[in-house]
C-alpha positions in Angstrom: 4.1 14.8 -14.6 4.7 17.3 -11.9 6.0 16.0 -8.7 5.7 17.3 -5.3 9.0 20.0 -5.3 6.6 22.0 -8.0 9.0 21.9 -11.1 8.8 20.1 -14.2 11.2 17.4 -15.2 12.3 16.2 -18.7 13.7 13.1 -20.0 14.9 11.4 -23.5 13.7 8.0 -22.0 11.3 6.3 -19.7 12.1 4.9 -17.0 14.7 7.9 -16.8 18.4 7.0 -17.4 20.8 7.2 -14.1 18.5 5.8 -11.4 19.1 3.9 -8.3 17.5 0.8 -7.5 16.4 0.5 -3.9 14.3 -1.7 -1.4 12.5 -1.2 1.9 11.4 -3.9 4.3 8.5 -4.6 6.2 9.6 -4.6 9.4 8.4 -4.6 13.0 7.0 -1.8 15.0 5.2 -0.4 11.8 8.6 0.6 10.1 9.8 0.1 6.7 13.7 -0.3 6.7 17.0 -0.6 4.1 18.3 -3.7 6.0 16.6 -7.2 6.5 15.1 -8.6 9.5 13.3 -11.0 11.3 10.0 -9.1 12.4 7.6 -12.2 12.7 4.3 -11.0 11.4 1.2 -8.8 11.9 -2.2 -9.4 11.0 -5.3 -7.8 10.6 -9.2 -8.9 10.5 -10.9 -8.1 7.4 -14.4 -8.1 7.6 -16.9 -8.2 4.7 -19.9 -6.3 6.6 -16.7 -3.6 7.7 -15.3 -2.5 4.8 -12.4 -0.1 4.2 -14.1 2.8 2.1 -12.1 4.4 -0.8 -13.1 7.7 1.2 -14.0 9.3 4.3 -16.4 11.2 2.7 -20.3 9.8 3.1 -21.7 9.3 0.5 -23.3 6.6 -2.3 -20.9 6.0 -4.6 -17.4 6.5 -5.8 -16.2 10.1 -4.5 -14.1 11.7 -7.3 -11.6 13.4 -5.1 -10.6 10.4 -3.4 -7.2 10.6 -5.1 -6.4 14.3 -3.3 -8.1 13.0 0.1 -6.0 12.8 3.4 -5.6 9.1 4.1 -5.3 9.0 8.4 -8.9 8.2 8.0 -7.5 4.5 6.8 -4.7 4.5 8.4 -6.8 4.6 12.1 -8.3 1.5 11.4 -7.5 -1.9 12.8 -7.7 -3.2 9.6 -4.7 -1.4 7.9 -1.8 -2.0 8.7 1.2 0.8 8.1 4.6 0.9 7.0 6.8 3.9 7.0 10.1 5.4 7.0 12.1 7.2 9.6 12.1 11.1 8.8 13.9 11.8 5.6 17.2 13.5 5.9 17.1 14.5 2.4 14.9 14.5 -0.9 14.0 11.3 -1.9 12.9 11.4 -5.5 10.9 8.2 -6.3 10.9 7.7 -11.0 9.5 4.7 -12.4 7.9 1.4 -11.3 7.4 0.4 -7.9 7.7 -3.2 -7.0 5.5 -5.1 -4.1 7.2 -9.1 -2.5 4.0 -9.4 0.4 4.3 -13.3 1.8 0.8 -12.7 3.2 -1.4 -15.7 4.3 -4.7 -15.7 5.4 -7.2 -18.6 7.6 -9.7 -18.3 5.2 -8.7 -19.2 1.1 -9.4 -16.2 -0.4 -8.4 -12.6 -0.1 -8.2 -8.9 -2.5 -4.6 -7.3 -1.2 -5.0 -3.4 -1.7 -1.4 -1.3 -1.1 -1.2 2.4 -1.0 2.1 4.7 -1.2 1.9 7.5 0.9 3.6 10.8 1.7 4.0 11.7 5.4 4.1 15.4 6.0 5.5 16.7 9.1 3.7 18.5 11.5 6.2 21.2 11.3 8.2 23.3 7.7 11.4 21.8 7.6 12.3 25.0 5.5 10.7 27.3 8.6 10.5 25.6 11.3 7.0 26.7 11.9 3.5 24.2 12.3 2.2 23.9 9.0 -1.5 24.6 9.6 -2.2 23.8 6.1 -0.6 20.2 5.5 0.8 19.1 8.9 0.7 16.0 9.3 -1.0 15.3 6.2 -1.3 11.8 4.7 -0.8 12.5 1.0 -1.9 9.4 -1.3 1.0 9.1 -4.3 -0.1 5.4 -6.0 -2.1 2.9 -5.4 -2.6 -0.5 -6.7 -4.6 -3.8 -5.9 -4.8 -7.9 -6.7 -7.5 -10.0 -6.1 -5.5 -13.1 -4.9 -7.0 -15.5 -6.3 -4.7 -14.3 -9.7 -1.4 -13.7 -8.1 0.0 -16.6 -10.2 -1.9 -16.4 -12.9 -4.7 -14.2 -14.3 -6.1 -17.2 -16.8 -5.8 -19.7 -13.8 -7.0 -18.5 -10.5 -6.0 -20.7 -7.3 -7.4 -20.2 -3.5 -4.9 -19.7 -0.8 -4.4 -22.5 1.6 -5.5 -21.7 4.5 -2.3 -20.6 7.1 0.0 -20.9 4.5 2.3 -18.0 3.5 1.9 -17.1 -0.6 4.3 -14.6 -1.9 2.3 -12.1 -4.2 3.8 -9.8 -6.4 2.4 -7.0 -7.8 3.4 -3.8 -9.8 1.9 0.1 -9.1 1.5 2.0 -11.8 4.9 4.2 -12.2 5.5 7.3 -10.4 7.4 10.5 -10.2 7.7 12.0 -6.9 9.8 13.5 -4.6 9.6 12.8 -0.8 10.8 15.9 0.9 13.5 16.0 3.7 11.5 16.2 6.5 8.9 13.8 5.1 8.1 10.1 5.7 7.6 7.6 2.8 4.5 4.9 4.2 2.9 2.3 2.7 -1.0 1.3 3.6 -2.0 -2.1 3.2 -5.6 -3.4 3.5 -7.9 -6.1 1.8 -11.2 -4.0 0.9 -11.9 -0.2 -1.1 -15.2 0.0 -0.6 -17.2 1.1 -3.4 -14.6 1.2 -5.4 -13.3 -2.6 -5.4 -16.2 -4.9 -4.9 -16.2 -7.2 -2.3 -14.0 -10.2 -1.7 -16.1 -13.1 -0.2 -13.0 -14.4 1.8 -14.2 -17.6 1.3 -12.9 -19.3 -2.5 -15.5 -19.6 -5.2 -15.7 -19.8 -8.6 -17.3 -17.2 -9.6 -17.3 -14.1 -6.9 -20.6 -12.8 -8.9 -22.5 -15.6 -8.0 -21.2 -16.1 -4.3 -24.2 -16.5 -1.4 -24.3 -14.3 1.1 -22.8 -17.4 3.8 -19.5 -17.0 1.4 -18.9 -13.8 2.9 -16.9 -13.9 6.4 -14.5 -12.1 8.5 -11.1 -13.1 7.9 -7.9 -13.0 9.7 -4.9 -11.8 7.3 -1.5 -12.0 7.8 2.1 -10.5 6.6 5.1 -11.8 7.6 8.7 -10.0 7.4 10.8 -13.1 8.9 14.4 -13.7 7.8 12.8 -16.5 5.5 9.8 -14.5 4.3 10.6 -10.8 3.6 8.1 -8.6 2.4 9.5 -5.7 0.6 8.6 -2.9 -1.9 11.2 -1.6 -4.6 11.9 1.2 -6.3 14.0 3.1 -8.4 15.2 7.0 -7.7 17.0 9.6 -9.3 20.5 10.3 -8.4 
């Protein structure tokens, strides 16, 4: 795989030998920090008629290039949160898999969790100290990943939420090898819907989603929490 500092990397083993364990928590003010807090919560309303779509791009199916697209068009909505970094002081190279804790409840019983890892370019060259006209500012998507939550705990025995009452989901993104460049943020996106590409989540527990009615389908009111009891957290792994 190539990652962002445009060089090849080579290794006897994979994950790759001498790596660093790390964790970030969800914290307040939208940040994602190396030290535990107590944050409360934040929600968001999901809403079935309102979906998040995979793209900003119009159009009447899956858009191929999602995977290269700028993601501020998510990140504007009310109905994703973000998560990121303070600028990075130096290269951050990110090798392996990465690791999702959410406690997330919701007030309705069921809920899709969707989480995106994103690169945060600065508005200006770190290197030149000039405005990158190019990629300033640019959300880059690195990895994505998603679970319907009704299988958090199981994928042969599916369970609803309880309504108001914090689950702790755990979920894997598919492994990665990129560098973060000093200058850079690290952010993570999280939302409930990817519109066309996920089908729709009811919000409302059935037992099967294909045959759910049309009155199964309602706005919902999700929540993650970053408490001293409940901390939500991603982990990774980087070189050294």
């Amino acid at each position: 795989m190539k990652p962002s500092s445009n060089r090849w990397r080579h290794f006897d083993v994979w994950p790759p030998k001498n790596t660093k364990k790390h964790t970030l928590y969800l914290s307040g003010n939208e940040k994602l920090k190396a030290e535990q807090g107590n944050a409360g919560s934040v929600d968001y309303i999901s809403d079935p008629k309102k979906p998040v779509p995979h793209s900003a791009k119009i159009g009447r199916g899956w858009d191929r290039p999602y995977m290269v697209e700028d993601q501020r068009f998510a990140a504007r909505r009310p109905d994703v949160l973000v998560f990121e970094t303070d600028i990075l002081e130096d290269d951050l190279t990110l090798a392996g898999a990465i690791d999702l804790d959410l406690w997330f409840s919701t007030n309705k019983s069921a809920a899709d969790i969707v989480v995106k890892l994103v690169d945060v370019f600065p508005s200006v060259d770190a290197n030149t100290n000039k405005v990158d006209k190019d990629k300033g500012n640019r959300h880059e998507l690195v990895r994505w990943g998603v679970i319907r939550g009704r299988f958090r705990e199981s994928m042969s025995e599916p369970k609803a939420f309880t309504p108001n009452e914090p689950s702790l989901v755990n979920f894997e993104l598919y492994d990665v090898l990129h560098t973060f460049k000093r200058g850079h943020k690290l952010q993570i996106q999280i939302q409930s819907s990817m519109f066309p590409f996920i089908d729709m989540n009811p919000q409302n527990y059935v037992e099967n989603i294909f045959e759910a009615k049309e009155s199964d389908f309602t706005k919902a009111i999700h929540t993650i929490h970053h408490t001293d009891k409940l901390q939500s957290a991603i982990h990774f792994t980087t070189l050294n």
